[in-house]
C-alpha positions as semicolon CSV with decimal commas, in nm:
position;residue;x (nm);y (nm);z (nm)
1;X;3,370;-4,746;0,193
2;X;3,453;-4,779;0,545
3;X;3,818;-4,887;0,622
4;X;4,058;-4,859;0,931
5;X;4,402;-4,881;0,811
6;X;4,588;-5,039;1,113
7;X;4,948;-4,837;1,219
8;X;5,000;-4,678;0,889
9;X;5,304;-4,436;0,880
10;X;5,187;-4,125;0,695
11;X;5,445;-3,968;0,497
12;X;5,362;-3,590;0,403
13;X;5,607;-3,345;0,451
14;X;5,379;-3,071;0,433
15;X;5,182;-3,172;0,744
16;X;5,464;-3,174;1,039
17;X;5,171;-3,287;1,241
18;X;5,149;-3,618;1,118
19;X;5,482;-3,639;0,885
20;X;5,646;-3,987;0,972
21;X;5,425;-4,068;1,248
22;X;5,233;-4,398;1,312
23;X;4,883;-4,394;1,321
24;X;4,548;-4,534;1,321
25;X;4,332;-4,378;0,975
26;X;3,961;-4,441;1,026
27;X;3,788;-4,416;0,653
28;X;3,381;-4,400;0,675
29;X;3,173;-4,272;0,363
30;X;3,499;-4,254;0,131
31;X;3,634;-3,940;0,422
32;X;3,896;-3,976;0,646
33;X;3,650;-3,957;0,948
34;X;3,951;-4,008;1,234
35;X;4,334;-4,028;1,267
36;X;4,467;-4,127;1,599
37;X;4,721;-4,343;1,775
38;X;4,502;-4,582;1,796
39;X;4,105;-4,678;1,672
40;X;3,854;-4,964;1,798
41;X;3,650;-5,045;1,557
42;X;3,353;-5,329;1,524
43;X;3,345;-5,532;1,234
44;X;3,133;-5,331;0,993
45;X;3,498;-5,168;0,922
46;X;3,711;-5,342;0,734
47;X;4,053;-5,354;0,900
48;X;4,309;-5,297;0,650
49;X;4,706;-5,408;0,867
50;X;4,996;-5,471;0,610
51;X;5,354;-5,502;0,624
52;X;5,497;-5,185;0,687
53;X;5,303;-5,001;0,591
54;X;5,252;-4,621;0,463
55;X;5,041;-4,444;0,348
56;X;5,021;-4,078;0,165
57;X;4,806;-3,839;-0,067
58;X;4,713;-4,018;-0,375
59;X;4,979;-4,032;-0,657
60;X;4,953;-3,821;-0,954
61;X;5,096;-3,891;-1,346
62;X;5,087;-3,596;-1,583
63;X;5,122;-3,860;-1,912
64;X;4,962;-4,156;-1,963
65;X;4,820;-4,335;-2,266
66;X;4,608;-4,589;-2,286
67;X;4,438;-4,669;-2,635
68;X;4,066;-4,660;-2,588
69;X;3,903;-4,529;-2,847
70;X;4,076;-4,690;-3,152
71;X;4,364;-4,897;-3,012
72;X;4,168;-5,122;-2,783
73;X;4,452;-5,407;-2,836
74;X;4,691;-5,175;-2,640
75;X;4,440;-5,080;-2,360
76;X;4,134;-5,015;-2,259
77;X;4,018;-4,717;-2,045
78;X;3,885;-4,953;-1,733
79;X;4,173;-5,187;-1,752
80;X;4,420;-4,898;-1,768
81;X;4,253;-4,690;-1,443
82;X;4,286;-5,011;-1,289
83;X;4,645;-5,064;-1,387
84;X;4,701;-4,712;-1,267
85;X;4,521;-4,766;-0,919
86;X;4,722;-5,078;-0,867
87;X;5,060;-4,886;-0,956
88;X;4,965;-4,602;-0,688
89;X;4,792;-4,362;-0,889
90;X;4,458;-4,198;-0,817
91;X;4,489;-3,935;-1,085
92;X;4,618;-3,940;-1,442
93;X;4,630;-3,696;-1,703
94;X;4,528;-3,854;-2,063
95;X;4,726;-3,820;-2,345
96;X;4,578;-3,707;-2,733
97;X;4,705;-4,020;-2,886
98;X;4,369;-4,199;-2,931
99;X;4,136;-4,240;-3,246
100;X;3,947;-4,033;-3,302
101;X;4,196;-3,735;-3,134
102;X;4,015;-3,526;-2,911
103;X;3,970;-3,232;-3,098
104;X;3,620;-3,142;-2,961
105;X;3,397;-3,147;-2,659
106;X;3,208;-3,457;-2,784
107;X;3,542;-3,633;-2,738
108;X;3,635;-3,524;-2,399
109;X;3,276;-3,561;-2,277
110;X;3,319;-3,960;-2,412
111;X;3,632;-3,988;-2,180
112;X;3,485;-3,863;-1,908
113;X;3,207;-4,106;-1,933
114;X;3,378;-4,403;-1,988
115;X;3,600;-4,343;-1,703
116;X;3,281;-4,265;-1,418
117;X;3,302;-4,525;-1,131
118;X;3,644;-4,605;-1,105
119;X;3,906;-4,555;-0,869
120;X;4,105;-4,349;-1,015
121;X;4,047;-4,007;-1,185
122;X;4,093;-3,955;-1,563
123;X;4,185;-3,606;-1,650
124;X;4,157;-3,583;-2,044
125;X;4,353;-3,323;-2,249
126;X;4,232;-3,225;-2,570
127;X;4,414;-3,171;-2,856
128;X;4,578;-2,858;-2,971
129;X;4,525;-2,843;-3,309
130;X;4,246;-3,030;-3,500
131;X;4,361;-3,388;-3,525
132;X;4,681;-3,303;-3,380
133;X;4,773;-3,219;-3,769
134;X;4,911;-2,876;-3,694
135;X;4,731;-2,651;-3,929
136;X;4,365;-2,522;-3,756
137;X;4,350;-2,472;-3,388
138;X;4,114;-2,718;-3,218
139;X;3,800;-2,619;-2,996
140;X;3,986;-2,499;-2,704
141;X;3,741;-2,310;-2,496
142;X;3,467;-2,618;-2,542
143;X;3,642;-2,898;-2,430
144;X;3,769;-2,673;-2,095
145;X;3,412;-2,624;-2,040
146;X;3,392;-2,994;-2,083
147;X;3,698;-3,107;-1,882
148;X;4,005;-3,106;-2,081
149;X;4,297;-2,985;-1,853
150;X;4,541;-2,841;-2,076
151;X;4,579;-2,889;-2,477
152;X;4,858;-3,065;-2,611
153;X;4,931;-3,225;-2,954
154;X;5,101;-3,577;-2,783
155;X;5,468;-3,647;-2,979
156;X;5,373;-3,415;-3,292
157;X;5,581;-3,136;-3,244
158;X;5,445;-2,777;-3,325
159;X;5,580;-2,669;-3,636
160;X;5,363;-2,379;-3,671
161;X;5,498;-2,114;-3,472
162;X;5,166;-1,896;-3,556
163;X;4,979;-2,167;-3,427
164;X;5,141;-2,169;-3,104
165;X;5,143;-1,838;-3,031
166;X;4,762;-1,821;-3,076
167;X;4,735;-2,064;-2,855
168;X;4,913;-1,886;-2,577
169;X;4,716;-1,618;-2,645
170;X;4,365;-1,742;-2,645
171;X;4,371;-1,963;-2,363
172;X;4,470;-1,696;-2,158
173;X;4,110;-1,605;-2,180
174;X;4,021;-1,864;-1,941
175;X;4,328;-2,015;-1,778
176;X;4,399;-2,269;-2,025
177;X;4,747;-2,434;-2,043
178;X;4,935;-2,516;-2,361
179;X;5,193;-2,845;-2,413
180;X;5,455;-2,807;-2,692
181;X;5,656;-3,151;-2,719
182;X;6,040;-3,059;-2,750
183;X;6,083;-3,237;-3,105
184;X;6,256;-3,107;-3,428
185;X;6,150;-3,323;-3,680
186;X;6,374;-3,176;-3,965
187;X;6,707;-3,228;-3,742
188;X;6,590;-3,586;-3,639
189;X;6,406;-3,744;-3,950
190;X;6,381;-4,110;-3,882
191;X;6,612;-4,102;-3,571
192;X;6,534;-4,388;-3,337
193;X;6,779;-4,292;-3,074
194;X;6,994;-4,082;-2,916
195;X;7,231;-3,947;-3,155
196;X;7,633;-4,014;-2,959
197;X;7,927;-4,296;-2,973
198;X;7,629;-4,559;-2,866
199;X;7,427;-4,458;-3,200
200;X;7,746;-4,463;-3,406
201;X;7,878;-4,772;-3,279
202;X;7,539;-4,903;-3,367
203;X;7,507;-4,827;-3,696
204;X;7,167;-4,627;-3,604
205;X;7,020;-4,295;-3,678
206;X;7,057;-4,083;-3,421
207;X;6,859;-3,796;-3,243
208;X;7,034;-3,487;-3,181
209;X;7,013;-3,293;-2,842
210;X;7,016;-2,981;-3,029
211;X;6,588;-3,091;-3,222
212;X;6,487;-3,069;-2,816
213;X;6,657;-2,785;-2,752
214;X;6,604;-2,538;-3,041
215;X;6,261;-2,623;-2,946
216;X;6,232;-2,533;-2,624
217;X;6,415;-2,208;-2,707
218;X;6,199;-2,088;-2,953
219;X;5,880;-2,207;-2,717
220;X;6,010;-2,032;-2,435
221;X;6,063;-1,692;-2,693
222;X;5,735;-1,729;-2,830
223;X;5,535;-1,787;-2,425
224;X;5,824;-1,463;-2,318
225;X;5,604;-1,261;-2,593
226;X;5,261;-1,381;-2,538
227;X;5,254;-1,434;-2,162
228;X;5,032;-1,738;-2,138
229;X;5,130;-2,072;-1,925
230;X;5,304;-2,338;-2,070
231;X;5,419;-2,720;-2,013
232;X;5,715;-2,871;-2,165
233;X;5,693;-3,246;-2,114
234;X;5,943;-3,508;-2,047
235;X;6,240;-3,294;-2,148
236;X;6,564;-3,530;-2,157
237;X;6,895;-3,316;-2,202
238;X;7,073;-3,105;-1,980
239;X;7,074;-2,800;-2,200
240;X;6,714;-2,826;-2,164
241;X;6,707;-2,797;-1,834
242;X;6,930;-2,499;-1,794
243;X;6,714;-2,286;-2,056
244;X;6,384;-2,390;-1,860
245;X;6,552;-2,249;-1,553
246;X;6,644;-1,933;-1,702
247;X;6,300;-1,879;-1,846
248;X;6,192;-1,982;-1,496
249;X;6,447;-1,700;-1,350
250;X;6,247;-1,431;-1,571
251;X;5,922;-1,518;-1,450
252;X;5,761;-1,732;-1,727
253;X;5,472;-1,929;-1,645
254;X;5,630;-2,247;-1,746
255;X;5,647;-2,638;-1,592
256;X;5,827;-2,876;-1,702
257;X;5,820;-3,288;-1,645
258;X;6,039;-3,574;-1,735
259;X;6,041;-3,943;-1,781
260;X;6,132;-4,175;-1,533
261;X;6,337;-4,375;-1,806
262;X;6,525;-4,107;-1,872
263;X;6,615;-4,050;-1,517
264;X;6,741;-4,435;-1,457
265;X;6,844;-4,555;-1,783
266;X;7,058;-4,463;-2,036
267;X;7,129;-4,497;-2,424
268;X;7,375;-4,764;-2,370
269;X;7,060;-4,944;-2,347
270;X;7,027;-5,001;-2,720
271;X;7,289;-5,224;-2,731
272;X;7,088;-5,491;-2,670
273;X;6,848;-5,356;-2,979
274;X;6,553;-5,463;-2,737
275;X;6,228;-5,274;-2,882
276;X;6,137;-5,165;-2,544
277;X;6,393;-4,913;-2,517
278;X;6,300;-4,740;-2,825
279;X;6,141;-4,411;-2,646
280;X;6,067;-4,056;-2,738
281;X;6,259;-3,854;-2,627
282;X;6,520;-4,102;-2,655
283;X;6,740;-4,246;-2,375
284;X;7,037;-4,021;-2,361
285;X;7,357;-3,999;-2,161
286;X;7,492;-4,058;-1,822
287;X;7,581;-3,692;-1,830
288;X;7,205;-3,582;-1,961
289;X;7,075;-3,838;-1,694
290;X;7,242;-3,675;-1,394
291;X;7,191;-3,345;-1,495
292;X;6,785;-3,462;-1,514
293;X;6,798;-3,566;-1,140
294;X;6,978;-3,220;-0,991
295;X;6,709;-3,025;-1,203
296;X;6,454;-3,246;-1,017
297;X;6,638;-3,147;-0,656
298;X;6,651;-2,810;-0,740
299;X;6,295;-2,755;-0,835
300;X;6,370;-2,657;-1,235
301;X;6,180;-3,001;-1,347
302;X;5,819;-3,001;-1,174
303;X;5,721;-3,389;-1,219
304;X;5,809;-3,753;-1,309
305;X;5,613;-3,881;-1,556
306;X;5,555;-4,228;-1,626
307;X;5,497;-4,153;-1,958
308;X;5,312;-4,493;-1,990
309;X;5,252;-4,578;-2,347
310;X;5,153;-4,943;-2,417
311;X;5,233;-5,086;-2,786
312;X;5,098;-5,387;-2,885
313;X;5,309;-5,683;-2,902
314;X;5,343;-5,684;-3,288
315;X;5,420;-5,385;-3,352
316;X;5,713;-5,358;-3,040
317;X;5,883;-5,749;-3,179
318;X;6,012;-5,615;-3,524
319;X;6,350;-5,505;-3,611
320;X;6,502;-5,198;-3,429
321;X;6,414;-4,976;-3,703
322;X;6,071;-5,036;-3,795
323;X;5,929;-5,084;-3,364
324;X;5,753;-4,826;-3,258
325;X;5,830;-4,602;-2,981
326;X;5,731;-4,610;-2,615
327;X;5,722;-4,802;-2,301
328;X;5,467;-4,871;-2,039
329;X;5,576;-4,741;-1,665
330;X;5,302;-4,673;-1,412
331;X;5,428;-5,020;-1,236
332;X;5,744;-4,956;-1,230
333;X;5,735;-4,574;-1,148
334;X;5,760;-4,610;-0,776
335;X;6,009;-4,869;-0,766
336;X;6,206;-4,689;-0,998
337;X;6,205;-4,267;-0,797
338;X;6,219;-4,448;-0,462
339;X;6,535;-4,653;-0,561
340;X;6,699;-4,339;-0,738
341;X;6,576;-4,060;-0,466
342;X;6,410;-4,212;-0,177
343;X;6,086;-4,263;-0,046
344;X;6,036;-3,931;0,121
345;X;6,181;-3,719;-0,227
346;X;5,924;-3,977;-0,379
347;X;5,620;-3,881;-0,254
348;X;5,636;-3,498;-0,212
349;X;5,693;-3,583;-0,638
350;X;5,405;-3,821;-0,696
351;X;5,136;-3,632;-0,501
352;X;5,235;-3,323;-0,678
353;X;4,979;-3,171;-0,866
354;X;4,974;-2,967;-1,187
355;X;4,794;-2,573;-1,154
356;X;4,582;-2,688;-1,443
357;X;4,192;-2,631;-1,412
358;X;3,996;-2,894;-1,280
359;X;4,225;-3,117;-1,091
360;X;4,164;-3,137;-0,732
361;X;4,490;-3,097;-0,437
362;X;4,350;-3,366;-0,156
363;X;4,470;-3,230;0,201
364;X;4,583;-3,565;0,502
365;X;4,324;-3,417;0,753
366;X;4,001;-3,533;0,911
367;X;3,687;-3,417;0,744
368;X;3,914;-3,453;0,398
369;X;3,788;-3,750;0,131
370;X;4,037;-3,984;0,177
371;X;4,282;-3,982;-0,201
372;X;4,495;-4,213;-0,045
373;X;4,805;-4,407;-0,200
374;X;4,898;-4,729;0,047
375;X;5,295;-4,901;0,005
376;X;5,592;-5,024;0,161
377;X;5,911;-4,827;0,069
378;X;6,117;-5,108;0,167
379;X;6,252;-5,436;-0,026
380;X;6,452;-5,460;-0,377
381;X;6,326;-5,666;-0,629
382;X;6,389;-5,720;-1,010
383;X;6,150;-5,584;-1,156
384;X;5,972;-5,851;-1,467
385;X;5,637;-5,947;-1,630
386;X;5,447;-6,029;-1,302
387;X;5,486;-5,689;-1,224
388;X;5,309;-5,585;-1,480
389;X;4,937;-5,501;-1,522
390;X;4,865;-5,356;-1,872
391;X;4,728;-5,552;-2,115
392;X;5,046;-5,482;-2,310
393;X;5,388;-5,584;-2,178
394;X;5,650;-5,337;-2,331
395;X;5,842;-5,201;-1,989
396;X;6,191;-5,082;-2,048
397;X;6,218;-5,191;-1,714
398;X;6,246;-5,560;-1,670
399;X;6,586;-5,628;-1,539
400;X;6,603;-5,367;-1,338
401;X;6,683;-5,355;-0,971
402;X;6,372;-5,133;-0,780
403;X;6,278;-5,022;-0,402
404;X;5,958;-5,074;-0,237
405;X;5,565;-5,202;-0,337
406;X;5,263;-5,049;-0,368
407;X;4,977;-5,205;-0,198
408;X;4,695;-5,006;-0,358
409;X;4,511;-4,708;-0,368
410;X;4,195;-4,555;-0,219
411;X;3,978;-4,310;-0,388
412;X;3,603;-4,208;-0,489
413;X;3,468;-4,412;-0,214
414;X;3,620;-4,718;-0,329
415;X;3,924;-4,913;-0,314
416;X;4,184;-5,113;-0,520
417;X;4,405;-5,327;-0,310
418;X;4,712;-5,565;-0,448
């Protein structure tokens, strides 16, 4: 691909060189080749000039599902790269919530297959356990050789405390990272929300703060014994947060990540007893909410997540009860940081990248392949259905008041412009 982008303002605050500055990116053979006030080109180069624009390292999402294999209806691989590319993203991290799981290095050698070619990356994790069923510990070491990140087990919470700790253990052997989702299931049964005056008022079973917490107690106990590195996504309480940055205080080898939903909205939300904001972790307070953003400005969370998880139409428009959880959010993700933090606190976030094996940092420099994310921070819209790519259309956002479009991405050689 050979591009110039046309006065593009980089944003990168770890590069003072070129940090807010205006400039002329020439792209040849998918590197950036030049950056300088300003570039002639001849018309072999396509000359890419766009409102406002910036540009900055390529945007990075620790959780997404799609559905490919076994829940094609909700999305398919291609279509959801593409969704992802569109929304900013050049690399995502794959959640186990497919069918067959990936327990095995067949499975995370089909993913990385099927996702050859496009713009953006797709990371696969493998599952922790065989199946994700908790009881035998899944083929850890192959599917690393193969390309699996890190190992998690999606929503099913670890019961096993054994288990776990083996896991710590082994992949220590080769750098492996572990994922232990927050979730008590004997304190929260058939909870669809947060437990609180909304729940009550509701007449709906509530999730207790405490089934996260105890959780992330006994996980950080359990990595404080083994040593080992650990993730701990989208927490959502702000007990959570203060035991993650005690642990982190000790020295534990622990990240942590929440979801942007839980950062903007709240479980006042339900009222409505819309579908779409049935999540898990659950919407909580405005109290749990705020204390989510100053553990993002102080460095105890790690990333936003989009936690993108598209659900078929029929089985999001039932009763309250009986929906299933989860809400797409790689469109809206931008919108969403850059309205709550700002544009510059919403980059150095998005082009974060995890320490897990096998995912590459991108440096803004000539002679680098150009991972590049291209958008205007500016301009509030409400965000609604023609902001949406994903085949399915369950966004907790629509309604909502956001900041600033994404024009596209480019990546691999290729790009995928709005």
């Amino acid at each position: 691909m050979n591009a110039l982008l046309k006065s593009a303002i980089i944003v990168d605050s770890t590069n003072p060189k070129f940090h807010l500055k205006k400039r002329d990116i020439l792209i040849r053979n998918g590197k950036i080749e030049k950056i300088a006030n300003k570039i002639e080109v001849d018309n072999t180069v396509k000359t890419i000039a766009l409102k406002n624009l910036h540009v900055s390292l390529g945007w990075f999402d620790s959780s997404v599902s799609f559905g490919e294999p076994g829940f094609e209806e909700r999305e398919t691989i291609t279509n959801g790269l593409r969704t992802a590319s569109k929304s900013g993203f050049t690399d995502i991290v794959l959640n186990t919530n497919t069918y067959p799981t990936p327990s095995n290095r067949s499975n995370i050698v089909y993913l990385k297959d099927r996702s050859k070619g496009e713009v953006c990356n797709l990371h696969p994790m493998g599952c922790l356990s065989v199946n994700s069923q908790g009881e035998l510990m899944a083929e850890l070491f192959d599917m690393s050789k193969a390309g699996a990140v890190a190992f998690s087990d999606y929503k099913h919470a670890i019961d096993n405390a054994n288990l776990f700790k083996i896991a710590l253990q082994y992949t220590q052997n080769f750098g492996g990272t572990v994922l232990s989702f927050p979730h008590d299931s004997q304190l929260t049964g058939k909870a669809v929300m947060n437990e609180g005056k909304t729940s009550t008022s509701l007449g709906l079973k509530g999730q207790p703060n405490l089934a996260e917490e105890l959780r992330v107690n006994r996980d950080l106990f359990l990595l404080e014994y083994t040593g080992g590195s650990l993730h701990i996504p989208t927490i959502s309480t702000a007990q959570s947060v203060k035991l993650i940055s005690d642990a982190k205080k000790k020295g534990l080898n622990v990240s942590c990540s929440v979801a942007v939903h839980n950062l903007f909205l709240t479980d006042k939300k339900v009222e409505q007893f819309d579908a779409n904001f049935k999540v898990n972790p659950p919407l909580r307070t405005e109290k749990d909410a705020k204390a989510l953003v100053k553990g993002i400005q102080n460095g105890t969370i790690d990333f936003i997540t989009s936690d993108h998880s598209p659900i078929d139409i029929e089985e999001k428009r039932l009763e309250f009860d009986n929906a299933e959880f989860g809400t797409i959010g790689m469109e809206s993700t931008f919108g969403a940081i850059n309205a709550l933090l700002g544009f510059e606190e919403a980059i150095t976030l998005l082009t974060k990248r995890t320490k897990w094996s096998n995912i590459e940092t991108p440096e803004f420099q000539e002679g680098s392949k150009a991972c590049l994310t291209l958008f205007n921070p500016e301009g509030e819209y409400q965000f609604s259905e023609a902001n949406v790519y994903s085949t399915s259309k369950n966004s907790a956002f629509y309604g909502e008041t956001l900041k600033g479009h994404v024009y596209g991405t480019i990546n691999n050689g290729k790009s995928q412009l709005n």
